[in-house]
PAPAPA-30199 format. One line per 10 residues: number of its first residue (from 1); their letters; for each residue x, y, z of N, C-alpha, C. Coordinates in steps of 0.001 Angstrom, whole numbers, plus 500000, padded with zeros to 6 digits. Layout:
N
NUM> a> X/Y/Z/X/Y/Z/X/Y/Z  ...
! end
This chain:
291
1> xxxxxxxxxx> 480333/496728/480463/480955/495563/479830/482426/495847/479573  483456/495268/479707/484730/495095/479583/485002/494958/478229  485944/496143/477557/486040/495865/476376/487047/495191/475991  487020/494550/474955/488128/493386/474718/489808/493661/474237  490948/493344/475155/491904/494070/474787/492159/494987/473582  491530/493937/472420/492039/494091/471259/491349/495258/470264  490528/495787/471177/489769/496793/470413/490269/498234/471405  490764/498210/472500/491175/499315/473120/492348/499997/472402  492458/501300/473126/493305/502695/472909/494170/502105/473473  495525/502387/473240/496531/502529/474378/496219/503264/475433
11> xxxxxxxxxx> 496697/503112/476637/496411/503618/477605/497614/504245/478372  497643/505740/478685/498843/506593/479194/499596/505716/481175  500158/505648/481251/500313/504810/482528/501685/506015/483310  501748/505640/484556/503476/506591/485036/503137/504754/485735  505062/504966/486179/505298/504312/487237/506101/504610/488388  506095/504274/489664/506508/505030/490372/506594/504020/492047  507404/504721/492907/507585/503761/493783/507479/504411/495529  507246/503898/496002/507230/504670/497789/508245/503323/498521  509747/503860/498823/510693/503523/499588/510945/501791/498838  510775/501935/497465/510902/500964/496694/509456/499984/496490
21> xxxxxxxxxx> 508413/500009/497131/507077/499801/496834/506738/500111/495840  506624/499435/495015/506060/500108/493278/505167/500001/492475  504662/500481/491667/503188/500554/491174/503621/501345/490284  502246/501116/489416/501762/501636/487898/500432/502265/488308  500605/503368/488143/499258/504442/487939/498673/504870/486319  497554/504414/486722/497102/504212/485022/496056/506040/485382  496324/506822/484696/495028/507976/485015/493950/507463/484208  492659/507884/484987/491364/507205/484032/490528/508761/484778  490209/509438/484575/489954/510919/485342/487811/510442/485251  487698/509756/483886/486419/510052/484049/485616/508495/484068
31> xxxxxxxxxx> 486580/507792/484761/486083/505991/485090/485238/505666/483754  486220/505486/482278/485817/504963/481334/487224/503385/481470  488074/503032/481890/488897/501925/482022/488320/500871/482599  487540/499756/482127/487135/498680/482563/488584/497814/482814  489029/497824/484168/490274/497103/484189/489939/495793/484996  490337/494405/484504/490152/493443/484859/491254/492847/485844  490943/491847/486517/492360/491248/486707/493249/490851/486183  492581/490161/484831/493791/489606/484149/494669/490527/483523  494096/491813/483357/494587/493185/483031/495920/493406/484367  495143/493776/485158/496100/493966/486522/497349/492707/486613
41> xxxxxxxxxx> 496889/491779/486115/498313/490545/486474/499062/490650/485423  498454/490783/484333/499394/491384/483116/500226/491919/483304  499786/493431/483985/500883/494857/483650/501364/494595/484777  501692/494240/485778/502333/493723/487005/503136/493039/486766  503251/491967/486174/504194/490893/485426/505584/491456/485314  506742/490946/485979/507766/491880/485998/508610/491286/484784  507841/490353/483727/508829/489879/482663/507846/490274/481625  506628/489932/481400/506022/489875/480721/504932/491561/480083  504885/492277/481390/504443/493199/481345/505203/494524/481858  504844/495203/482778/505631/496531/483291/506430/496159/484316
51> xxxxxxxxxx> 505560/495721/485243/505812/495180/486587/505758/496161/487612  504943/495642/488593/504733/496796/490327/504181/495517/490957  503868/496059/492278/503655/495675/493097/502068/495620/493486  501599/496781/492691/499973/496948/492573/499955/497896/491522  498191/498239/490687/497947/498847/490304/497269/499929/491125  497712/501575/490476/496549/502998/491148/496119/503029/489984  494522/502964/489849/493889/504014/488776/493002/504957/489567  493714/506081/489055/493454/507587/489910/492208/507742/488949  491047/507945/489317/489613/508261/489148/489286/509403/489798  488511/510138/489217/487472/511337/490166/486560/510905/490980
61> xxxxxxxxxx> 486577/510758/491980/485019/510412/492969/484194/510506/492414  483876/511250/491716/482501/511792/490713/481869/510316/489870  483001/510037/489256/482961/508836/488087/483290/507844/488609  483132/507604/490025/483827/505833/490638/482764/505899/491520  481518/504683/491301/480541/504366/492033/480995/503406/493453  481955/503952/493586/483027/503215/494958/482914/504285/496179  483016/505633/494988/483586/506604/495709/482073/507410/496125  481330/507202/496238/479658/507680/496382/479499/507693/498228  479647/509106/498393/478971/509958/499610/480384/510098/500121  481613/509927/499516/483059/510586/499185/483458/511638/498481
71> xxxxxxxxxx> 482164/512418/498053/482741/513457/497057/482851/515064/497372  482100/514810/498639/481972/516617/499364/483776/516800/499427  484350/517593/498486/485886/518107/498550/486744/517180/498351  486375/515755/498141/487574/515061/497720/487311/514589/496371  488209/515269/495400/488130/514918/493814/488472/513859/493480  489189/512888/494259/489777/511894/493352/490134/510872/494095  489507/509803/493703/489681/507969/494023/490829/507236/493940  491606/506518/494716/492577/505802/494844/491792/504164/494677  491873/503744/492890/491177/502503/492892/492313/501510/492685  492802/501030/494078/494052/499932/494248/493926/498754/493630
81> xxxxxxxxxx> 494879/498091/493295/494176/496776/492948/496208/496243/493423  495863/494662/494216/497062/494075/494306/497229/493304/493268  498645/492948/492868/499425/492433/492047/498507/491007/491313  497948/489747/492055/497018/489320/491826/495930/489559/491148  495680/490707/491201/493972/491389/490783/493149/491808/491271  493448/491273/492797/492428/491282/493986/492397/492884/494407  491494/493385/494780/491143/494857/495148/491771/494653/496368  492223/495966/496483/493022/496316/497842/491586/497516/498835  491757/497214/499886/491679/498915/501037/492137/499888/500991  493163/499682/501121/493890/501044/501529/495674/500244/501357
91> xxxxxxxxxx> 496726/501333/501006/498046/501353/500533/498575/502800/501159  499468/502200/502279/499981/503952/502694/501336/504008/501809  502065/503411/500832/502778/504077/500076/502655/504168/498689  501254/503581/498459/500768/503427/496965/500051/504901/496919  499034/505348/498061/498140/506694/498332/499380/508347/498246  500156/507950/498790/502053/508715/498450/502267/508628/497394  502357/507505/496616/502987/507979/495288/501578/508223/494595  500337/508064/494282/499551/508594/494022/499393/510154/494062  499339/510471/495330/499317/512139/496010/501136/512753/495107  501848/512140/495201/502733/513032/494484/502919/512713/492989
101> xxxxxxxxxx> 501764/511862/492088/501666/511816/490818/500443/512572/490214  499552/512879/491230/498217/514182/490487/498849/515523/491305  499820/515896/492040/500743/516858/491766/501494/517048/490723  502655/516358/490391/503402/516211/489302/502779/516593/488321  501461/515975/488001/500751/516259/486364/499858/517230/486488  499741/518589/487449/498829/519100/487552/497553/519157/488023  497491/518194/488311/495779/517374/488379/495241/518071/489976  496807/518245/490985/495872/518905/492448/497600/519783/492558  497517/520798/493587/498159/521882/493911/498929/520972/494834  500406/521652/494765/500784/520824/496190/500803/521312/497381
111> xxxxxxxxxx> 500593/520644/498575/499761/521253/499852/499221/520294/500335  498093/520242/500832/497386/519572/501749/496395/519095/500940  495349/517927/500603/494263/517937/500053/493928/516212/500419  492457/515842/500197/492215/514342/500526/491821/513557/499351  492124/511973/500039/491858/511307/498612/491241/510397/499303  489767/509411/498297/489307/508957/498786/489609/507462/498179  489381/506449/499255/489801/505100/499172/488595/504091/499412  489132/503008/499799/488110/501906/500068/488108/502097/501096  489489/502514/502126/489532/502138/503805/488437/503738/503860  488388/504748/503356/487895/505882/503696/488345/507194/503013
121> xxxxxxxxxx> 488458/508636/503494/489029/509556/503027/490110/509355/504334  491517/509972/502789/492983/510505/504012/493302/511683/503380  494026/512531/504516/494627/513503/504084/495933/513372/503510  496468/513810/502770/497480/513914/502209/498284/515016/502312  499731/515191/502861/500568/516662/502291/501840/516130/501529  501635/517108/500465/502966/516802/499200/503597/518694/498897  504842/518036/499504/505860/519668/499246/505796/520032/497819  505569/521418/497636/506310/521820/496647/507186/521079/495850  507630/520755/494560/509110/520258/494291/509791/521225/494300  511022/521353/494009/512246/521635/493677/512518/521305/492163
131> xxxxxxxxxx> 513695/521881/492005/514267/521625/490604/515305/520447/491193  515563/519990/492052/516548/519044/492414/516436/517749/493743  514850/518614/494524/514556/517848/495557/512631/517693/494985  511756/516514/495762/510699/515820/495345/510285/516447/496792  510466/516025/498081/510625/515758/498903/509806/514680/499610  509879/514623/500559/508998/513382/500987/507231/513483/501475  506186/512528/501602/505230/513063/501052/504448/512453/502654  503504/513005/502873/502839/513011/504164/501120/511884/504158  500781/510533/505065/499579/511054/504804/498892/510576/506102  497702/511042/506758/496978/510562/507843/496633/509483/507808
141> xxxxxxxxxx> 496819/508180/508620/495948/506888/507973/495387/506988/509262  495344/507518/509960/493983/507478/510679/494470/506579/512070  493339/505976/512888/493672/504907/513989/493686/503843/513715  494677/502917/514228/494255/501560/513712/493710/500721/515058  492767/499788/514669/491914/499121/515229/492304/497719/515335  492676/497412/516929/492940/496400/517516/492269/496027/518957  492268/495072/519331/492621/493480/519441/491866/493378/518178  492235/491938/517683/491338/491241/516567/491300/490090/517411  491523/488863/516321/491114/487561/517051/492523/487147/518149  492019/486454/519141/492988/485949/520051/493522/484721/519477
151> xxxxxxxxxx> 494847/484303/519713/495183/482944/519858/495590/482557/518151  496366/483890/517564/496637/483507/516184/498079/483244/516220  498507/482742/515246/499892/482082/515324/500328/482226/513619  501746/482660/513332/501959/482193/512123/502941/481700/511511  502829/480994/510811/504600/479729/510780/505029/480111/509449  506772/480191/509425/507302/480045/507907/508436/479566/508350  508942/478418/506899/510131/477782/507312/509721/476425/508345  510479/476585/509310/510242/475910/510385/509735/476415/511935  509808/477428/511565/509134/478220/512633/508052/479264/512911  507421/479343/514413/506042/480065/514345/506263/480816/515455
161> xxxxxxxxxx> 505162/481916/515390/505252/483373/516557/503365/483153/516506  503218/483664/518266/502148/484569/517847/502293/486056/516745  500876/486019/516739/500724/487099/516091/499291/488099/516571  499813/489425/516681/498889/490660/516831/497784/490758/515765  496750/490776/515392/495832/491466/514544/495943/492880/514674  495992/493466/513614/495746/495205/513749/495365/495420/512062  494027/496148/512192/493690/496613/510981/493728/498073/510665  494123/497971/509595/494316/499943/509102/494115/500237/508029  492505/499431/507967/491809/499715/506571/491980/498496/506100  492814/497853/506338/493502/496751/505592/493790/495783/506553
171> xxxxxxxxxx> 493757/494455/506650/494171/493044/507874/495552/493052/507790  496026/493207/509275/497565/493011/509277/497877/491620/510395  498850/490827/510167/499158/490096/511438/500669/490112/511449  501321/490730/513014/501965/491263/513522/502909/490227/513673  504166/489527/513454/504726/488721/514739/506012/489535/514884  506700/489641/516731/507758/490083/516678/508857/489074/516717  510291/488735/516310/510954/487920/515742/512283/488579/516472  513166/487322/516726/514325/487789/517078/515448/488266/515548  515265/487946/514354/515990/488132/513668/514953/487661/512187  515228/489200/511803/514794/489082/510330/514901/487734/509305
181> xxxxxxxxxx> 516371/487388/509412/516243/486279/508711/516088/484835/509203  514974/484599/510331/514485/483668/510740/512726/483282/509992  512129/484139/509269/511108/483245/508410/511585/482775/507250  513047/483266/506908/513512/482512/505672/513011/483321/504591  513045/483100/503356/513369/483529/502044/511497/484151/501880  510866/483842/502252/509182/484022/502438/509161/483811/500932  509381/482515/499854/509376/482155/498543/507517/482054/498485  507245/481253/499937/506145/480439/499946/505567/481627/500675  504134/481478/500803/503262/482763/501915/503266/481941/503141  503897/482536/504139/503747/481964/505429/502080/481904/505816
191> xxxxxxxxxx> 501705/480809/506892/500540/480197/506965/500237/480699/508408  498852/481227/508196/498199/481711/509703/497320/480964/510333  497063/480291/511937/496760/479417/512157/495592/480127/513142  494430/479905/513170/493521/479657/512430/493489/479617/511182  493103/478591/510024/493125/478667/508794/491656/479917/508712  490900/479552/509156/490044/480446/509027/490239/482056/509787  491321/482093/510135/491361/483895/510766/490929/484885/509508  491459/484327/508850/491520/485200/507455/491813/484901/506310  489906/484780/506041/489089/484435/504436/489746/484835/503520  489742/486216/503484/490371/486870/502326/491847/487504/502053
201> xxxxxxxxxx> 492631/486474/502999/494651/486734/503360/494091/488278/504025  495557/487900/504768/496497/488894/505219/497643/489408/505179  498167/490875/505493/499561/490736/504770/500161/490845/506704  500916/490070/506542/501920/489758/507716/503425/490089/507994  503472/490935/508799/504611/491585/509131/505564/490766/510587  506995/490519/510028/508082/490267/510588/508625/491195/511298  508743/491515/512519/509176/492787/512872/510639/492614/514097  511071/493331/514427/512320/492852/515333/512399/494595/515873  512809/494673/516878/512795/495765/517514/514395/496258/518200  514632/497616/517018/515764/498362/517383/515983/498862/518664
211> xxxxxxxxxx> 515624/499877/518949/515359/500536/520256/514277/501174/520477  514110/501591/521740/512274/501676/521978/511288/502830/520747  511915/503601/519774/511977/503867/518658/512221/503974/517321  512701/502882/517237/513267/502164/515920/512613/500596/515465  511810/500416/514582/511486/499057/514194/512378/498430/512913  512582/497347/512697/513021/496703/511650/512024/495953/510823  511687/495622/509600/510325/494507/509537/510621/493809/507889  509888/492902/507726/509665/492418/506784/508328/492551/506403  508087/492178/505035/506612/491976/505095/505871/490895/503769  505166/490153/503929/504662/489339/502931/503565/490012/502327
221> xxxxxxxxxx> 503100/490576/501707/501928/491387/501016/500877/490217/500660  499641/490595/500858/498263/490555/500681/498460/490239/499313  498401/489540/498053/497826/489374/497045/499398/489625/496218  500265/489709/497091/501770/490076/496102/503111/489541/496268  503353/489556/497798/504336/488881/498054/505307/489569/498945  506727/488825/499653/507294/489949/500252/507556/491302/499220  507395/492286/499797/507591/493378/499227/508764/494291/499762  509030/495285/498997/510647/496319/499448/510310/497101/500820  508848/497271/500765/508356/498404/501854/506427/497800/501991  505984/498922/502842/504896/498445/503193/504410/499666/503907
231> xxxxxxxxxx> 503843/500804/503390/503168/502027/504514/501984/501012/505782  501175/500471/505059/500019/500388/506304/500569/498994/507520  501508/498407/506623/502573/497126/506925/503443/497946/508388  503824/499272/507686/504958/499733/509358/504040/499906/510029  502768/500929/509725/501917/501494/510885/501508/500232/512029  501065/498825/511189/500433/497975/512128/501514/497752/513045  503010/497559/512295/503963/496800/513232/503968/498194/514674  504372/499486/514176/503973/500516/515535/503232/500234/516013  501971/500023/515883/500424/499589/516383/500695/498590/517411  501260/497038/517084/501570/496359/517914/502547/496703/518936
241> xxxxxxxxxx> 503609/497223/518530/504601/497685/519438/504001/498968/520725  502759/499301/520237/502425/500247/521194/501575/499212/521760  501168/498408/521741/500082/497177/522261/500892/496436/523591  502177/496707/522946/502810/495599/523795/503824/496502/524943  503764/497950/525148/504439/498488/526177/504886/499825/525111  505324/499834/524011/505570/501122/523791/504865/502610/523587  505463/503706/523615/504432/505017/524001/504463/505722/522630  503769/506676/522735/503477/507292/521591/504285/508269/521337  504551/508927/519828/506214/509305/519543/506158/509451/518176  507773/509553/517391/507765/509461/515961/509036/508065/515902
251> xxxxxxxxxx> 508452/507082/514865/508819/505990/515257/509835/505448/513724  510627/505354/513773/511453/504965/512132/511432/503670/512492  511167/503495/511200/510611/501862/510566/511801/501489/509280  512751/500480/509100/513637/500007/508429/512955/499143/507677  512745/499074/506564/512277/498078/505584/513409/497906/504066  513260/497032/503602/514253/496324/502922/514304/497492/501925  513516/498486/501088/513618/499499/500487/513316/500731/501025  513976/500826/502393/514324/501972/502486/513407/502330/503849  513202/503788/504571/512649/504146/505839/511975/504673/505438  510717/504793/506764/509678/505365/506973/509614/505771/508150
261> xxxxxxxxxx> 508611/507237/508244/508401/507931/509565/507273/507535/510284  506739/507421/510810/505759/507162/511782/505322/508263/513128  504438/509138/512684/504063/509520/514064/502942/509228/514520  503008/509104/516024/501869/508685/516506/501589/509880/517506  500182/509996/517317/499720/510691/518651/499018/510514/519669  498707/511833/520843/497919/511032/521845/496788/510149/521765  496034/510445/520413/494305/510114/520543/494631/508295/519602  495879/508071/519219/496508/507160/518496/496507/507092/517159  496049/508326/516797/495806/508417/514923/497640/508416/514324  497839/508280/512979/499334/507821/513115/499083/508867/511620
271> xxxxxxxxxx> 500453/509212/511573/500789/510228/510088/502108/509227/509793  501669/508928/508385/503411/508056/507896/503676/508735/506870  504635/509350/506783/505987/510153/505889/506874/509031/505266  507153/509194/504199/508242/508510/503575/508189/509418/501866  509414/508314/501685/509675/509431/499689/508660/508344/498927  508318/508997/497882/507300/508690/496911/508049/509488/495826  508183/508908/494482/508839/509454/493565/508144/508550/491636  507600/509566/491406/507712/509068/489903/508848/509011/488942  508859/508142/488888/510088/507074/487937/509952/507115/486443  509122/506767/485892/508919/507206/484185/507472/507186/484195
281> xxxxxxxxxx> 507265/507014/482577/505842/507358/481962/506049/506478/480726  504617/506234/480187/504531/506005/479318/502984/505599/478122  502718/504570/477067/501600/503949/477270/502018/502818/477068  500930/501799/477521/500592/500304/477241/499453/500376/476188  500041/499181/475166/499687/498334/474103/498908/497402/474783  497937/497232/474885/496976/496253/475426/497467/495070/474307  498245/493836/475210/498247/492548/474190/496797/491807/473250  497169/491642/472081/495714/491163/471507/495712/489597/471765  496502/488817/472907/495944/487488/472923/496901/487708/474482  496643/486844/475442/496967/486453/476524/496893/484742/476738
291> x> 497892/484781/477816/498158/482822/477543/497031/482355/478613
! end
């Protein structure tokens, strides 16, 4: 049962961001945090509450009945939730700043180790810090899985592209674009045609192509909105770009907060690198009335 704001503890939170992607990591180590949505839209609230882009509550596999026949060596649950409320899959720069916030606090060694999700278990590598450098943080997302449906299309503004399906744990739809600022301000969520392609949204990537190793992209998020960056957002746009003639490689991805690495290999599994950095700390006052 969900206990009622007004009788809860404060609760310890960090916040923190991957290439300006940002989130609030609430630690809950032994899955006693009944967190709701209206909880999650709360502390997301960039006036009213903390504000990110999603919630991490870092859980032990042990104590997250999510995380069940996930626990042979992987200690700890990545329980996403998007800005909305809506449960996420998988986040390749939310799982980054995660992996370099149970470093930071002790919680795992830095090195190599896995964390388990909705899309599955990933590996993770997080450097050493420094007294002056974080460095940037590593993680496997695995292959992504394409064709999806044929014959999708998606319009913003006044204008429409096909679009690629590629999933990576998570529904992506691809369009490539001659110029970033041709879907316009994305105020509104651009519309995917089949209305029915996808029940439960998709997050849809704008992409424009530098040179046969360089992508540019935008991206409208799943349950949030355009966002600064997007880990599983670049991988799909590579994904498509290898769909459509390009080879396998290490691929830099330009997003409005900043770059990401991309490698791809022969068997097509992809490793995305980028910075992940905790930003402050603190707790939340659970409000005793909500509007």
């Amino acid at each position: 049962m969900t206990i009622p704001a007004v009788c809860r503890a404060p609760q310890p939170f960090a916040k923190g961001h991957g290439a300006g992607n940002d989130f609030i990591v609430l630690p809950d180590p032994g899955g006693h945090l009944a967190l709701s949505a209206t909880d999650v839209v709360w502390l997301c609230d960039r006036r009213t509450g903390i504000g990110a882009d999603g919630i991490l509550r870092a859980v032990r596999s042990t104590a997250s009945p999510e995380a069940t026949g996930m626990t042979d060596g992987t200690e700890w649950f990545m329980d996403y939730r998007n800005a909305d409320g809506s449960l996420g899959q998988m986040c390749g720069n939310g799982i980054r700043v995660l992996a370099r916030y149970l470093v930071d606090t002790g919680y795992c060694p830095p090195g190599t180790f896995t964390l388990a999700t909705r899309a599955g278990i990933r590996s993770v590598h997080v450097p050493q810090r420094t007294a002056t450098f974080a460095g940037p943080v590593t993680v496997d997302m695995g292959r992504p899985r394409l064709p999806g449906p044929a014959g999708l299309t998606v319009s913003a503004g006044t204008r429409s592209w096909p679009v690629l399906h590629v999933d990576m744990g998570n529904p992506h739809a691809v369009a490539f674009v001659e110029s970033l600022a041709h879907p316009g301000d994305l105020t509104a969520p651009p519309s995917v045609a089949p209305a029915t392609a996808y029940p439960h949204g998709v997050t849809i990537e704008f992409v424009v192509r530098r040179s046969p190793y360089h992508l540019a992209l935008r991206v409208h998020e799943r349950g949030v909105g355009e966002t600064r960056a997007c880990g599983t957002g670049a991988c799909a746009a590579v994904a498509a770009a290898l769909r459509t003639g390009a080879t396998p490689g290490t691929y830099t991805v330009d997003m409005p907060g900043g770059q990401l690495r991309i490698a791809v290999f022969a068997d097509s599994s992809m490793e995305l690198t980028g910075p992940a950095a905790i930003t402050a700390s603190g707790v939340v006052r659970w409000p005793l009335h909500r509007p």
